[in-house]
GUMI-177051 format. One line per 4 residues: their letters; for each residue x, y, z of C-alpha. Coordinates in Angstrom, 2 decimals, always signed. Layout:
BEGIN
A> X:Y:Z; ...
//
This chain:
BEGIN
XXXX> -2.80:-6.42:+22.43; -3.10:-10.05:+23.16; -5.45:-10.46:+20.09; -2.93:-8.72:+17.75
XXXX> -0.16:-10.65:+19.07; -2.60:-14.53:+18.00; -3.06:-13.07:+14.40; +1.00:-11.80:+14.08
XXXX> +1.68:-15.50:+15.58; -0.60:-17.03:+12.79; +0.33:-14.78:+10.39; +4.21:-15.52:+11.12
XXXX> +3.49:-19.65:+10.72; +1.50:-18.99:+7.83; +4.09:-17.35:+5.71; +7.05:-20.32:+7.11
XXXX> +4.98:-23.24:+6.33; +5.46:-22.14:+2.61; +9.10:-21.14:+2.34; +10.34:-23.83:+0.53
XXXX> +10.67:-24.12:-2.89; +12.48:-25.54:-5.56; +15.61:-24.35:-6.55; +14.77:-24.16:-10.60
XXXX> +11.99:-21.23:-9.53; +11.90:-17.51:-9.52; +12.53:-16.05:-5.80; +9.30:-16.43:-4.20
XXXX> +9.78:-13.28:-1.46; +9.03:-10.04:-1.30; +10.41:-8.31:+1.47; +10.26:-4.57:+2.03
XXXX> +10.54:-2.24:+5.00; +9.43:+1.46:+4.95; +9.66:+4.31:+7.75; +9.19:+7.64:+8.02
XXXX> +10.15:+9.76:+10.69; +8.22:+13.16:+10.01; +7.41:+16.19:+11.91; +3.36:+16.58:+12.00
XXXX> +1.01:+19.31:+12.18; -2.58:+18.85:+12.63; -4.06:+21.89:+11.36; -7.60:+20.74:+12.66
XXXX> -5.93:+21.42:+16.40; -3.17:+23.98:+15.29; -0.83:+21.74:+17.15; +2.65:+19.52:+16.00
XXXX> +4.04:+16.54:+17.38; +6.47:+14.18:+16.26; +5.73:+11.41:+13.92; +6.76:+7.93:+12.16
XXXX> +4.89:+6.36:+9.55; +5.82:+2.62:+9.11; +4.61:-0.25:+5.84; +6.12:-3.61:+6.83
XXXX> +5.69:-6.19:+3.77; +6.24:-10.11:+3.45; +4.82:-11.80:+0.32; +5.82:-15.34:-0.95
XXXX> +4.32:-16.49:-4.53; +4.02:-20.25:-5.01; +4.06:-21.45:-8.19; +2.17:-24.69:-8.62
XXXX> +1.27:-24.34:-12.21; +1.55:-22.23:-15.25; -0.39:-19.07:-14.75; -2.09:-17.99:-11.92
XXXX> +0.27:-17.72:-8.55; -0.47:-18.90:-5.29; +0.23:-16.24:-3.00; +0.48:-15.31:+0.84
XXXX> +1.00:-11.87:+2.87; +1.32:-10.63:+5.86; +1.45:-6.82:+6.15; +1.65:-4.36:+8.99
XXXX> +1.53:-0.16:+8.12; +0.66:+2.64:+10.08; +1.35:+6.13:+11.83; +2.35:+7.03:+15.62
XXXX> +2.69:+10.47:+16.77; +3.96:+11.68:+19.49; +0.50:+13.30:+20.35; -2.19:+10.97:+19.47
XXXX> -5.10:+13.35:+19.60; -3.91:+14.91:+16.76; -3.32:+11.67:+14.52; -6.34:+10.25:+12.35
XXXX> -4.82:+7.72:+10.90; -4.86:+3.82:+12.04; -2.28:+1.07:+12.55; -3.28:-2.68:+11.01
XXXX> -1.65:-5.70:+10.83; -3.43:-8.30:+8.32; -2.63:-11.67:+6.61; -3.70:-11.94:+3.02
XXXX> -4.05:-15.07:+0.56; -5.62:-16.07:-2.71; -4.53:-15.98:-6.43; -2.48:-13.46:-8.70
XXXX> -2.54:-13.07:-12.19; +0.76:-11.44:-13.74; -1.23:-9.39:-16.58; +2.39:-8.98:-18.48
XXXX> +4.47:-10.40:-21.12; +8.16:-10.35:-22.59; +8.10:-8.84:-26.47; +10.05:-11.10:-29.08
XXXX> +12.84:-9.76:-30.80; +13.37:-10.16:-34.76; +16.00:-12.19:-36.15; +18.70:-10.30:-37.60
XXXX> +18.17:-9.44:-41.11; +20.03:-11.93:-43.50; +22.99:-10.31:-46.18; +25.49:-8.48:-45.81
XXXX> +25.79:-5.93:-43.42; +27.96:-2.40:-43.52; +30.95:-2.64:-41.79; +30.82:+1.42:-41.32
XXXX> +26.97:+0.75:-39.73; +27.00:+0.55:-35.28; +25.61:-2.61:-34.26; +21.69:-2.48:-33.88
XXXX> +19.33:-4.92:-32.28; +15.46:-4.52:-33.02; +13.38:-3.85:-30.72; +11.04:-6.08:-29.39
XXXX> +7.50:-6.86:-30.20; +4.21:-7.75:-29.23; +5.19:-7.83:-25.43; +3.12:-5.78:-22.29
XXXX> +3.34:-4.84:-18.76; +0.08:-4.42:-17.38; +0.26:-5.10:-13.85; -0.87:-7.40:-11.31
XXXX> -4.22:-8.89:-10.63; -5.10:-10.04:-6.82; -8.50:-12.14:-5.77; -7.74:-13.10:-1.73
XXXX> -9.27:-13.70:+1.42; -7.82:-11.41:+4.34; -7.77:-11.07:+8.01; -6.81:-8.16:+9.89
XXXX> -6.52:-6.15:+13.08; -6.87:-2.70:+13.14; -6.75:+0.07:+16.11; -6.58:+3.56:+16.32
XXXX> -3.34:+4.93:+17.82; -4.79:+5.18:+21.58; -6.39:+1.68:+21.28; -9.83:+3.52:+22.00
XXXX> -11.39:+2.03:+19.20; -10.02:-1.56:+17.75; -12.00:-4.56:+15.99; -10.77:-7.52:+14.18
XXXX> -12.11:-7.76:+10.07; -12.45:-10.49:+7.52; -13.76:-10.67:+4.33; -12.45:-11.31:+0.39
XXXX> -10.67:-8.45:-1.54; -9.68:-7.89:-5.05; -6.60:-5.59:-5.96; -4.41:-4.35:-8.71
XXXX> -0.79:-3.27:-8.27; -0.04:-0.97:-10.62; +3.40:-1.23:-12.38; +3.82:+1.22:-15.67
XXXX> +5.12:+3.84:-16.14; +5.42:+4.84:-19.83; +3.48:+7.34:-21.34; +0.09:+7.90:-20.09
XXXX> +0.08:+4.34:-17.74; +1.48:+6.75:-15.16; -2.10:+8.25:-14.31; -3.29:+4.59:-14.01
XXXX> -4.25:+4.06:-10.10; -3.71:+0.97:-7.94; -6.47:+0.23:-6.40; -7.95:-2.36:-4.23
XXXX> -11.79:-2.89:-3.07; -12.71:-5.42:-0.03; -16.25:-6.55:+1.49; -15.43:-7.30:+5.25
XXXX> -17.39:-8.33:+8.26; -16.20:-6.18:+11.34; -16.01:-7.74:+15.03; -15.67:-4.81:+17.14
XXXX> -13.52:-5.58:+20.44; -13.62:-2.03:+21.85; -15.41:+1.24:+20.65; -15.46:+4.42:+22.49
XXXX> -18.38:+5.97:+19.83; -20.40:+3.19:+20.12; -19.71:+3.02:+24.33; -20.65:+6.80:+24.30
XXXX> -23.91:+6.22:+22.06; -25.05:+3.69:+24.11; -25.09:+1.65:+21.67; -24.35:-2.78:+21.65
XXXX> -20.72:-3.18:+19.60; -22.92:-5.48:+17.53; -21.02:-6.72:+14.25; -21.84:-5.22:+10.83
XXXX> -20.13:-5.53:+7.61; -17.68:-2.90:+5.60; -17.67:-1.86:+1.71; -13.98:+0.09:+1.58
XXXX> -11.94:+1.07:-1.15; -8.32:+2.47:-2.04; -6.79:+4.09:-5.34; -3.69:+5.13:-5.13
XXXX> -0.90:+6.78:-7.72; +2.65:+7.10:-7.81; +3.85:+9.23:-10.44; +7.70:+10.68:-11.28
XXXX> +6.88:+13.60:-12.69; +10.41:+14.83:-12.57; +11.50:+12.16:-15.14; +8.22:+13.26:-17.70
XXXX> +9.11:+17.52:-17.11; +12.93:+16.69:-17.59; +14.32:+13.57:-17.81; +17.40:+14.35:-18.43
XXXX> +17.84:+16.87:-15.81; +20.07:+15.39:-12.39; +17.56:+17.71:-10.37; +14.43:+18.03:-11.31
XXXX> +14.26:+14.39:-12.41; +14.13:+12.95:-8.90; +10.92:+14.97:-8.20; +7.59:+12.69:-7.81
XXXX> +4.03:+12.82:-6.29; +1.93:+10.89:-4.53; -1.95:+10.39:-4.27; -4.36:+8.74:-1.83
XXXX> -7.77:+8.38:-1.70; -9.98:+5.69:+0.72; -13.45:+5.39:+1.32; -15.05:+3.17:+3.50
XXXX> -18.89:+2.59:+4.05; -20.54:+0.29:+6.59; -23.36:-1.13:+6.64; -26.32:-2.74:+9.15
XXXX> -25.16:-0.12:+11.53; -27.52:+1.39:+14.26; -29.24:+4.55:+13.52; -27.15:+6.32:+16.09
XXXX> -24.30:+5.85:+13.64; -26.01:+6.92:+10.59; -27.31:+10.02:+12.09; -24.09:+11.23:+12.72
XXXX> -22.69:+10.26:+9.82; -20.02:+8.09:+10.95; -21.34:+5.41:+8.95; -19.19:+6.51:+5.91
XXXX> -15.28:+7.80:+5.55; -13.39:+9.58:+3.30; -9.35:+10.16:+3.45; -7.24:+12.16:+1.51
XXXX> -3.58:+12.41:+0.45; -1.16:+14.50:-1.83; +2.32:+14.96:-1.39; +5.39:+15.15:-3.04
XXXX> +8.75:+13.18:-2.66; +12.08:+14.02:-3.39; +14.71:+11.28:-4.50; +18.36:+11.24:-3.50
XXXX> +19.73:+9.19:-6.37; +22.58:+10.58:-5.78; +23.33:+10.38:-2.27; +25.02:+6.72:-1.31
XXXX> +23.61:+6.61:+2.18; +22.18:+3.31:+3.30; +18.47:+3.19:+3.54; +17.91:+6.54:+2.77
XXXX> +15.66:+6.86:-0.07; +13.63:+10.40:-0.47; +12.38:+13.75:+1.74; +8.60:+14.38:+1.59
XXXX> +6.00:+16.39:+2.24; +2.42:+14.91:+2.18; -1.00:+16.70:+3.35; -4.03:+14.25:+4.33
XXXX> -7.73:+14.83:+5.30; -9.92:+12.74:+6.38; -10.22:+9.56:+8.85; -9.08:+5.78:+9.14
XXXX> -11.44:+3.83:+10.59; -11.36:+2.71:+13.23; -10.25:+6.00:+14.06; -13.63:+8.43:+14.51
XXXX> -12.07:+11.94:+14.27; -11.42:+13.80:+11.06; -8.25:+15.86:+10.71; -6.17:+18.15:+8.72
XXXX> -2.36:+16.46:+9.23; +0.35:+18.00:+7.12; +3.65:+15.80:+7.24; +7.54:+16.48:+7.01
XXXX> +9.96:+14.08:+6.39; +12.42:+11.49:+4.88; +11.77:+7.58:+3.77; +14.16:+5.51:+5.14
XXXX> +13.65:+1.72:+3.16; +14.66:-0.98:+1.99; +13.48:-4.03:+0.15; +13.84:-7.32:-1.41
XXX> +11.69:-6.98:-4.38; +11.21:-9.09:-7.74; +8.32:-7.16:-9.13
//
């Protein structure tokens, strides 16, 4: 705890010493707050427990010159359940920085046509031209501390990652992942599978990467229905592979990971309660390491958010 507590501290003075900025530029924050209270069953362990899944998110873009942004984050997600036998999944907190490139760009409208124009004809403007919205580009260097829910198994990582945040949804673009790929060298601090191997918590080095989707498939069946538009899925998929491990770990094939995640969310557009965004239902399979079990967790529940955004 003490170590997690050093990198929030850092993390916290990392994102103030950049908060100001001059008055003539875009809002440099992005501030958003996610939970999830859900009801879990692990169907590995045919058992249920109560659950909240959490994504805490500060990012500030600097703009020193035309193009590329300057950017820093400090991010914290995870799930606690009530029972943490039956929960696979981890709980990070990690401090991100580098360069983004906006991969987007505002069309250009036509003049007006010159001449006379019917009086009878409704006023038109043409559409724009030329313009994109492609997404965003990340190269960064991160930090991070991650833990299983019991703290059995926790180890501090660092390395550089490169990511793209997915942000279209017309036509096909909706299939497009986000996805994001780091190379990180892992200090383990405390390892109950190594400890039970008999086996040094030497450090070794990580290959992991995440795609993930976010698609409203209520607005492409029927956009113009109040019901079914709401209606969206969801889809994870992580894999993680380490590397200069001992044999021990390879043998039993904890050397590699794979995690899993579908679900579906339902939006209450038109429900004017405060913070409360969607119901859900998600199943996931798989492991977050440092967490060594894999499980079957089916999950319940509303989103409760809110956010500052500008993207």
């Amino acid at each position: 705890m003490k170590v997690l507590f050093q990198i929030g501290s850092v993390c916290l003075m990392a994102l103030a010493a950049v908060s100001v900025h001059a008055k003539d530029e875009p809002d440099p924050w992005d501030l958003s707050l996610k939970v999830k209270p859900s009801l879990l069953h692990s169907a590995t362990d045919d058992d249920y427990a109560l659950a909240g899944k959490y994504r805490a998110k500060a990012t500030y873009d600097w703009y020193p010159w035309r193009g590329p942004t300057a950017f820093a984050q400090l991010l914290s997600e995870g799930t606690v359940a009530s029972d943490a036998d039956i929960n696979s999944e981890n709980l990070f907190a990690e401090l991100n920085g580098g360069v983004a490139f906006q991969l987007q760009q505002s069309g250009t409208v036509a003049p007006p046509p010159d001449g006379p124009r019917d009086p009878n004809a409704p006023p038109t403007e043409p559409p724009p031209s030329g313009g994109y919205r492609l997404g965003r580009l990340e190269l960064s260097a991160k930090v991070r501390f991650e833990t299983d829910q019991s703290f059995d198994n926790y180890s501090v990582t660092y390395g550089p990652q490169v990511g793209y945040f997915h942000n279209n949804y017309k036509g096909l673009w909706v299939l497009v992942p986000s996805v994001y790929a780091d190379y990180q060298r892992v200090e383990i601090l405390e390892s109950s599978l190594y400890q039970s191997l008999g086996e040094d918590e030497d450090p070794f080095y990580r290959f992991s990467i995440v795609a993930s989707w976010d698609i409203p498939i209520g607005e492409k069946l029927a956009p113009d229905n109040r019901y079914i538009s709401p209606l969206g899925a969801i889809a994870n998929v992580r894999y993680y592979q380490a590397f200069d491990v001992p044999d021990s770990i390879e043998a039993g094939n904890d050397d590699h990971a794979w995690y899993y995640e579908l679900g579906l969310n339902y939006e209450f557009t038109d429900l004017k309660i405060r913070w409360l965004r969607s119901a859900y239902v998600s199943v996931a399979r798989g492991r977050q390491p440092p967490a060594v079990e894999n499980k079957t967790m089916v999950f319940v529940g509303v989103v409760l958010a809110w956010d500052k955004s500008k993207r």
